[in-house]
C-alpha positions, 0 to 999 in steps of 0.5 A: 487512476486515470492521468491526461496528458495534454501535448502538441509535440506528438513525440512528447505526447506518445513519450509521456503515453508510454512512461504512464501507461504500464500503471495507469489509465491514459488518455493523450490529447493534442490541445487544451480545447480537447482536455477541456471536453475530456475533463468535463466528460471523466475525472482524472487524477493528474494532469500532465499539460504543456504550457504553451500551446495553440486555443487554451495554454497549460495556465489557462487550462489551470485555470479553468479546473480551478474555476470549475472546482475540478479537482485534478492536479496539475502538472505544466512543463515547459521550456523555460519559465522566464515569465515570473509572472505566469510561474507565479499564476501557476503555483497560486493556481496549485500547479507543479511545474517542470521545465524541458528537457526533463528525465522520465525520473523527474516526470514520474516523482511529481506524478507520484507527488500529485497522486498523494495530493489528489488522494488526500483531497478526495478523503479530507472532502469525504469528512463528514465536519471541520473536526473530521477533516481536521484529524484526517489531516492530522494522519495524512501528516503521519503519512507523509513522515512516513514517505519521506522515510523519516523514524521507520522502524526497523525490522530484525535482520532474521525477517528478512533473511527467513523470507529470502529462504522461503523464496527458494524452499521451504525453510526446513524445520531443523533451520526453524527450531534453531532460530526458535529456541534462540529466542524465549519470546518465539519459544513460549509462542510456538508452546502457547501455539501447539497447544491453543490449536490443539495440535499436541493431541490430548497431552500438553506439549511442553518440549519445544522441538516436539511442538515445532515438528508438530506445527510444521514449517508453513507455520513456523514460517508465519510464527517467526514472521508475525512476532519480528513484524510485531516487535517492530510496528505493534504498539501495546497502548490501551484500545489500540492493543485491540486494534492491532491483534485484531488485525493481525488475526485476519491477516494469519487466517489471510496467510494460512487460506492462501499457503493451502491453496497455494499447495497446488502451485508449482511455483511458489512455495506455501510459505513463501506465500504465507509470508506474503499474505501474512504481510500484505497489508504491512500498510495498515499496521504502519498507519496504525502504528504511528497513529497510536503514538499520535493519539493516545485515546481511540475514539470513534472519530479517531479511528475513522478518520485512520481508516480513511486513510488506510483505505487510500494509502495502506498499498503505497506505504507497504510496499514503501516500508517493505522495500525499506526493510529490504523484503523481496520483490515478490512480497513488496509487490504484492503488498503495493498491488494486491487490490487490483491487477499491474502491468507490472506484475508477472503472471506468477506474482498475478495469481499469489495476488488474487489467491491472497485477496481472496483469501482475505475477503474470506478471512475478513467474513469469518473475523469481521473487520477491524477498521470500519472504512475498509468494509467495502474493499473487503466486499468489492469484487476482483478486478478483471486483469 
């Protein structure tokens, strides 16, 4: 994503470089006749201009992206909006205004605020008809309740706390067994688990502890995941039951290709990051998740319109639901990053992210994929850092 940022005050300016620069492509230009000829040679997602400047003002500029049908989100800051009139002009234009001084705080959250309106335009525009654009629509509102942190579902406290374990060690399998045969539903999966893989030799294993020791702790680890997470965001509704276990195959086969190659790192553990393959596309459950409750049938155009949605949004809201659910920064950070490498992450967290994401493009050849507009993610080759 590329942000301009167009300021006369060389201190503002370098201010505003330096705030955006660690996530963004920047480019910083001291008047609106040079963000002119910067917008009509690339597209920018946000626009961050002063209004009152020498050639073309913070309006004017405005205006021109609204006459040449650029779509870019404009931000003006100034040092007071006393003029109701050009306040006025501003907001009918589509402009966000902010008045100096401000915080970085407040510079960032209206950035953030024009990226997910920059978003969805792009995939409303990518619609094919009325109807199309109508239920993609209808999803963004899903994930702007979603944002606002408004009916999240809750995760078991036990999650969590598996996960903090793991970024120390690896849970040992007495702690795993315990958890496991306090509960009947994770019990029967462990059974259903030794047994379906083949894993208990040529005899059923009916002894839960036998099947624990059997399975180890990396799968433990992703078993006791998977059925909390489950509990949480998976809705057993008709076509979309398909949906998601479809989804949760390739993020297990994801989770187990990344905790084998992550056997040769020093740091971090396999199952650490088996729980952080295992969720790093949190996002798309979450989409679906409020989708099916939203729309009970599963047509073709529905589905569409979701992955739509998934495609641009599903980093954003992982990261939001799992720093909600109080997960660790190196799982919340990989699920917010993983499609492409952040001057925010650490060199470690760098190499579980490209392990998980090739590991998913993997998973995703073996399985096939199981929302149609995220093929081409899945095909796309990584990134240089």
């Amino acid at each position: 994503m590329k942000i301009l940022c167009v300021e006369d005050d060389v201190f503002v300016r370098m201010m505003l470089q330096r705030t955006f620069q660690s996530q963004f492509e920047v480019i910083a230009v001291s008047s609106g006749s040079a963000a002119v000829e910067e917008l009509r040679s690339q597209e920018f997602a946000v626009c961050v201009t002063d209004l009152n400047m020498p050639g073309f003002s913070g309006l004017e500029l405005a205006q021109f992206m609204r006459d040449q049908g650029i779509p870019t989100q404009v931000i003006v800051v100034s040092g007071g909006f006393a003029d109701r009139a050009v306040a006025s002009e501003l907001r009918r234009l589509g402009a966000r205004c902010l008045s100096k001084p401000f915080r970085t705080g407040e510079i960032r959250e209206l950035v953030r605020a024009s990226l997910d309106a920059y978003k969805a335009r792009q995939v409303v525009a990518e619609a094919g008809n009325a109807d199309d654009a109508e239920l993609v629509r209808q999803v963004q509102t899903l994930t702007q309740q979603i944002r606002s942190g408004r009916d999240l579902p809750s995760i078991d406290t036990r999650a969590v706390d598996l996960v903090q374990r793991c970024g120390v060690r690896t849970p040992e399998i007495e702690e795993l067994i315990e958890i496991i045969v306090g509960d009947p539903a994770l019990t029967v999966q462990a059974l259903q688990l030794i047994n379906t893989a083949g894993l208990g030799g040529a005899r059923r294993v009916t002894d839960v502890k036998e099947a624990c020791n059997r399975l180890g702790a990396v799968r433990l680890v992703g078993l006791v995941q998977e059925l909390l997470v489950k509990r949480a965001i998976c809705v057993d509704r008709g076509e979309w039951a398909g949906v998601f276990e479809d989804m949760w195959k390739v993020g297990r086969l994801t989770a187990e290709k990344a905790s084998v190659a992550a056997e040769s790192f020093s740091d971090p553990s396999p199952s650490e990051v088996y729980v952080a393959a295992l969720l790093h596309n949190v996002g798309e459950l979450l989409i679906c998740y409020d989708a099916a409750i939203q729309f009970e049938k599963l047509t073709p155009q529905v589905l569409d319109a979701v992955s739509r949605i998934v495609a641009s949004e599903h980093e954003d809201i992982g990261e939001r639901v799992l720093r909600a659910w109080h997960m660790p920064r190196a799982v919340w950070t990989v699920a917010g990053e993983h499609h492409g490498p952040s001057n925010r992450v650490a060199p470690l967290l760098e190499q579980r992210r490209r392990v998980i994401l090739q590991s998913w493009s993997e998973a995703v050849a073996e399985c096939g994929m199981y929302l149609p507009r995220l093929a081409v993610l899945a095909q796309e080759p990584e990134p240089e850092a």
